[in-house]
N, C-alpha and C positions, 0 to 999 in steps of 0.2 A: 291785508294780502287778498287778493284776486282769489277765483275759483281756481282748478287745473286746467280747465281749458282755458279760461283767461291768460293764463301766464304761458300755455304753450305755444298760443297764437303773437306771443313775442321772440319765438324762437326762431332763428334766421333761414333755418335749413324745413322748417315746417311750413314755411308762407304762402307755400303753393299748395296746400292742404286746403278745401274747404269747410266752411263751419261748422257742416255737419261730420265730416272727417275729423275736425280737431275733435269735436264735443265726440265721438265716437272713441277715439287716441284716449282722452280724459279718462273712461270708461272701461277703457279696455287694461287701462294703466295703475298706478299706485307710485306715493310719493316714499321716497325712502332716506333718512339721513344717515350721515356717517361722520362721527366725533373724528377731531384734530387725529393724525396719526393711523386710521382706524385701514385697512386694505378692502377695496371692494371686489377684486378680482386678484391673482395670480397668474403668471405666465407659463400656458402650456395646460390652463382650465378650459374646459371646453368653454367654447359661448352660451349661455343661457337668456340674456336679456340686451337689450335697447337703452342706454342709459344719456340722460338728458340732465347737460348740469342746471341748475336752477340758479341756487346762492351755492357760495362757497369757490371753493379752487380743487383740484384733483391735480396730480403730475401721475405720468406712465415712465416708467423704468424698463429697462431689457438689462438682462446678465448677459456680459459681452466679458469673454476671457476670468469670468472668476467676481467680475465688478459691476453693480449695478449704474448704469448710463441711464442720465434723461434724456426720453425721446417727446415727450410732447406734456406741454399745459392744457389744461383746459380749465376754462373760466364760465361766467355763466352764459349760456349760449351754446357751449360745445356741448359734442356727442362722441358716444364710445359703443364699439359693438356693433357697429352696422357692419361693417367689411368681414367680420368674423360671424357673423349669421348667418350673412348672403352668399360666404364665400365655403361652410360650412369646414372652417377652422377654427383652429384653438387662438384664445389670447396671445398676441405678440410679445407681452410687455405685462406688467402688473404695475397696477394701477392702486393710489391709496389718496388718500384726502389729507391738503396740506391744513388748511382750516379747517372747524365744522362746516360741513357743507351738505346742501342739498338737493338730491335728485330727483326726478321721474322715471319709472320703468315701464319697458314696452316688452313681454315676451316677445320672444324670437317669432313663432307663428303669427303674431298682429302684424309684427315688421316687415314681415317676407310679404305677407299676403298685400302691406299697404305697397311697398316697392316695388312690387311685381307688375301692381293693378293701375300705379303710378307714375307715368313715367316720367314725370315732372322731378319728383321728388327721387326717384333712381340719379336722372341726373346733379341733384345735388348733392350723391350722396361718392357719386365717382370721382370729382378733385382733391374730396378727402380721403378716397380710397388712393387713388395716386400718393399722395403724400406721404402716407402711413406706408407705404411699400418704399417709395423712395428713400424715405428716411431707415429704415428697417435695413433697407440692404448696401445705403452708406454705410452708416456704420460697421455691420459684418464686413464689408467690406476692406473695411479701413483697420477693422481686426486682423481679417484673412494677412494683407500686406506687412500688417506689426509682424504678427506670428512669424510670416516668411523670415523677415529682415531678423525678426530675433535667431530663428533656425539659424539661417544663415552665418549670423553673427557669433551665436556658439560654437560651429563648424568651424567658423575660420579660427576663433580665438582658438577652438583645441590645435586644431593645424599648426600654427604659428608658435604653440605653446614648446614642441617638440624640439623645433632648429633653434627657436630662441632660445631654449633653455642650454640647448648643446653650447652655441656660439660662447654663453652667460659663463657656462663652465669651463671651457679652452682657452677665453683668456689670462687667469690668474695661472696657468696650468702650463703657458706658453711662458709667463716670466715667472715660475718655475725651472723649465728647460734652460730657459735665457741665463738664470745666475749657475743653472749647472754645468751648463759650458766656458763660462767665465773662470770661477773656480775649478774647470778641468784645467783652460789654459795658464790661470796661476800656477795651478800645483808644476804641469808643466816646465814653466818658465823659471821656478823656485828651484826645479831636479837638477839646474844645470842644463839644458837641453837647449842646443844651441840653435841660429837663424834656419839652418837649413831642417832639422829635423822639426821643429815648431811650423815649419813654410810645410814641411810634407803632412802631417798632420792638420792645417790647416786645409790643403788640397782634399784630402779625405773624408776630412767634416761636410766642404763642400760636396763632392760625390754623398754622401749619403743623402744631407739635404737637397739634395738636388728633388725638384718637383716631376722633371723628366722621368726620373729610374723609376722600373718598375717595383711596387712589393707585393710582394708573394702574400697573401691569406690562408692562412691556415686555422684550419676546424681547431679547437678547444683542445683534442687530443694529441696532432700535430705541433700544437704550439708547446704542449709541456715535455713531448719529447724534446721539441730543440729546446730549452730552456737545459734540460739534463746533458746533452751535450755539450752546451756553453759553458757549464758549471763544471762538467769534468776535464774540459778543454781551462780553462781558467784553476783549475785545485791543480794540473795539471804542471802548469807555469808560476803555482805560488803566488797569485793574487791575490791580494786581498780584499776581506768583504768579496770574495765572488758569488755569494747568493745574490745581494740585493744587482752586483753590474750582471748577472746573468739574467736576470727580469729585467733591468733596464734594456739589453739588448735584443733578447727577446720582442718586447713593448715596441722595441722601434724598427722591429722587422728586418734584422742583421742576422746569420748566422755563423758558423768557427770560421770560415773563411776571414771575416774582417778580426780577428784574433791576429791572423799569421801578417795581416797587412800590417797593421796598425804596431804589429812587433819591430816591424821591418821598418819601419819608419820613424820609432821613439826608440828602439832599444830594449832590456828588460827593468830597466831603472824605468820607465818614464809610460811603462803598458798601461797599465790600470787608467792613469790620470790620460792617456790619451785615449781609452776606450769610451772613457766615460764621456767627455769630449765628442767622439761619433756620434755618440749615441746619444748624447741631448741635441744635436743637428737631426738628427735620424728622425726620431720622435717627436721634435719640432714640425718638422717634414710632415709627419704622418699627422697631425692633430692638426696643422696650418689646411690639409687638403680636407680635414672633416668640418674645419672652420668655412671655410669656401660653401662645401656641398651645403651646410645649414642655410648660410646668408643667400646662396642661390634659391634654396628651396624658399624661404620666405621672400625673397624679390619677385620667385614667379609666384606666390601667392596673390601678394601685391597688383604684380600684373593682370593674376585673374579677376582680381575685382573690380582694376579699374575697367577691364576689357566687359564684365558684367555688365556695371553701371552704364558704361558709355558715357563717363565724363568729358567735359568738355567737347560735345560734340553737339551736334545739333540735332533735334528732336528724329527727324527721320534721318537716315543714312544708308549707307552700301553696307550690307551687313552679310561678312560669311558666316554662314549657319556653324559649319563645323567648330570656330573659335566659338563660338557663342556656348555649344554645346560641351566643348572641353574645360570652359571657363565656368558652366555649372557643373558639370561634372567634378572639378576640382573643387567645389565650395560646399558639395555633398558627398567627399570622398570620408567622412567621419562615419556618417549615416552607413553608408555600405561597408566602411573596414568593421563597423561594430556588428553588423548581420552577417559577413564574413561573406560581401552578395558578389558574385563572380558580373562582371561587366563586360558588354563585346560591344564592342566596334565596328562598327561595319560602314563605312564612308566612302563617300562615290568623290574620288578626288579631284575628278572633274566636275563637282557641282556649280552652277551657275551663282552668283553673288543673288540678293536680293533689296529692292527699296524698304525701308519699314525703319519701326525704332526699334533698337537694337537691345537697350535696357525691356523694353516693353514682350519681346519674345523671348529674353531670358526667363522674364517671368514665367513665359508657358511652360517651357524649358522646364524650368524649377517645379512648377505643380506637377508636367509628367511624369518626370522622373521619381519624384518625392513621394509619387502614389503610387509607384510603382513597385519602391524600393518598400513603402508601407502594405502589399499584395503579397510580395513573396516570404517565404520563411528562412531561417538561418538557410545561409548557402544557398541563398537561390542564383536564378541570373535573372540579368536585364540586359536589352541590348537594344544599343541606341543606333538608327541605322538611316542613311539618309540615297537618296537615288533622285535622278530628272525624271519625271513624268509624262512627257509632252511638252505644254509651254509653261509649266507648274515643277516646283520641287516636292518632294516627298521627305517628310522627315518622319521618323516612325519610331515608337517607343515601347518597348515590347517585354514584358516579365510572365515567366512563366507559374504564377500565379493562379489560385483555387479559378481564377473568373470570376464574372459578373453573370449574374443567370438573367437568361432571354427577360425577364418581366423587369425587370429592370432598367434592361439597357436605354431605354427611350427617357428614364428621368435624371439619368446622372449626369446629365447637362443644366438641368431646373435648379434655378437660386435655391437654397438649402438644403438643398437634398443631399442625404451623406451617408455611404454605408458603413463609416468608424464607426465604432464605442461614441456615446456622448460625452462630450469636451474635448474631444481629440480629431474633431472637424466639423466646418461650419459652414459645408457645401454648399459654397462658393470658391474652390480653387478650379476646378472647371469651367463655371460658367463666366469665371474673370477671363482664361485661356480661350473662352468660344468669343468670347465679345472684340479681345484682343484677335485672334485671329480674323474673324471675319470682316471686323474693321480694316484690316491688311487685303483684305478682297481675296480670301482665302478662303479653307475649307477644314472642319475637324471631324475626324469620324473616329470609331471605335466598332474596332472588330472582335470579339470573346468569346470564349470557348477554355473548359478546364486547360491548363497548363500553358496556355496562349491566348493572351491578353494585347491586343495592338490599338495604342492611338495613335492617327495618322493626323497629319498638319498637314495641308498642301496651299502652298505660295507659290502667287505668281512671280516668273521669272523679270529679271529688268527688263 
């Protein structure tokens, strides 16, 4: 094996170094090994040295979401540390040795000083500097969008979990009603109860079930009064079992009125078996319209997402803000029921359409809000507000939150930067939203101050 300068002047990224520069690098430096498995740095170490693979292999890792991700090989030939010396950061990625391998080290002060003095060698050192950023903030990136899409996707699953569950429930509950009305009209038909009084009781079932008529709601305490009624209106007339038909009737939103009808129409022989009979129409009625409200509420879910996505559409489109806005709004209505966060609306209903992709500024959508909603505290507000500007829309996203203090405000658009807790943001939902918009031939600004926090979007009009 060669001297150290011998083997550095094989190194690809040194070759514009002169001789006396390498034999000086050799000197200024030291060789350092590191057994199979061994770690030469940590992510989030400061920079200390210049590291030059010789023999061996190295891999770099980054914790992305909880899991360590490969971000880069290096074999003999590569270098590690220069962007984090030059740039006076911390390690990106920790780094460890898949073989015994070995390296050369250049303190941070030899490297600055050769880099600075070199501009040859600067430039060899800036495609790898690209790289390592490019690669760095793919991935975060592609975290950033997991994360959303998972948010998102537990938001909606709770959503959905509510009416599905309903719908899950009123069906067995519906043929329920169904054999109780059957069994009304047996017993009926069993009393002797001839075509016409079975015809008028029929007519009555109908009228109750009817989807048209109105029922009355009554609070918890209203409802057990009429229940007391029904029951002394029914002990009254010698009916039998009138506890459980005084709940049944009750349940389906009838009160002593349909007693005196339903007399009138069966007779005293034939009350009970025809009440019961109403009342499993009644209460069909009332669970078939709570059957409806659920299946509608998850249809427009549905809706909202496909109107999120922009399925089946073509990458740019005519896009109204305000559906876009309502359709995250509804997919982060979990997030704000749990903060208990008050939401205002404020929409200019004459806004202008706009060109753009449509999935692509729900995105922004979703980061302003979702930081905004993460700003305030229980009970705060947010208030999403949109207006024409001139020949620009203004969409504005506003919580009355602690703010963002003046030193700040100039980096909370810079790829990682993040004022959460660490693991609970990978600041890049912003500067996804700055790049999105501006790509739109737009503009994002941020106005702060305690209790009034505004990020403004402004798009050009078609």
């Amino acid at each position: 094996m060669g001297s150290a300068a011998d083997r550095l002047r094989e190194i690809a990224v040194l070759a514009s170094l002169s001789d006396d520069e390498v034999e000086g690098l050799a000197a200024a430096g030291r060789e350092r090994r590191l057994a199979a498995g061994e770690f030469l740095f940590y992510q989030g170490d400061p920079a200390a040295a210049f590291h030059i693979v010789v023999e061996g292999k190295l891999e770099t890792t980054r914790e992305v979401g909880g899991e360590q991700m490969l971000m880069f090989s290096h074999g003999p030939g590569g270098f590690l540390g220069a962007m984090a010396l030059l740039t006076d950061t911390p390690y990106r990625g920790s780094t460890f040795a898949v073989v015994d391998t070995v390296l050369f080290e250049v303190d941070g002060d030899e490297l600055r000083r050769l880099a600075f003095t070199h501009g040859t060698l600067m430039r060899q050192f800036l495609p790898a500097f690209e790289s390592v950023s490019g690669t760095v903030k793919g991935v975060e990136r592609d975290r950033e969008k997991l994360l959303a899409v998972g948010q998102l996707a537990a938001g909606l699953a709770h959503e959905l979990n509510n009416p599905a569950a309903a719908a899950a429930r009123a069906v067995p509950t519906l043929r329920e009603y169904e054999r109780a009305r059957d069994d009304a009209f047996a017993a009926l038909s069993a009393s002797g109860a001839g075509a016409e009084r079975l015809a008028g009781v029929v007519a009555l079932g109908a009228e109750a079930g009817d989807p048209a008529r109105p029922v009355e709601r009554l609070d918890p305490l209203a409802e057990s009064d009429r229940e007391e009624e029904l029951l002394e209106a029914l002990e009254e007339r010698g009916v039998t079992a009138p506890h459980e038909l005084a709940a049944g009737l009750t349940e389906a939103g009838l009160g002593t009125d349909w007693i005196e009808r339903v007399a009138a129409a069966t007779g005293p022989e034939g009350l009970a078996a025809g009440l019961r009979y109403v009342a499993a129409c009644a209460a069909a009625r009332v669970l078939t319209g709570e059957l409806e409200e659920a299946t509608t509420r998850i249809v427009s879910l549905v809706a909202a997402v496909k109107n999120y996505s922009y399925l089946d559409q073509a990458p740019r489109q005519t896009v109204v803000i305000q559906e876009g806005l309502e359709s995250t709004l509804a997919l982060l209505a979990h997030k704000l029921r749990a903060k208990q966060i008050e939401v205002v609306r404020d929409f200019d209903p004459d806004l202008p359409t706009v060109e753009a992709s449509g999935s692509e500024l729900n995105q922004v959508w979703t980061n302003l809000i979702d930081n905004a909603i993460d700003a305030v505290d229980d009970r705060g507000r947010v208030t999403v507000r949109t207006r024409k500007e001139g020949q620009r829309i203004c969409v504005e996203v506003c919580d009355n939150g602690a703010g963002i203090p003046p030193e700040l405000k100039t980096r909370v658009f810079d790829a990682f930067f993040t004022t959460k807790p660490v693991g609970q943001g990978t600041g890049l939902g912003l500067d996804i939203a700055q790049r999105i918009v501006v790509r739109d031939h737009g503009e994002l600004r941020l106005d702060s101050q305690p209790g009034d926090t505004r990020f403004q979007v402004l798009l050009p009009v078609d």
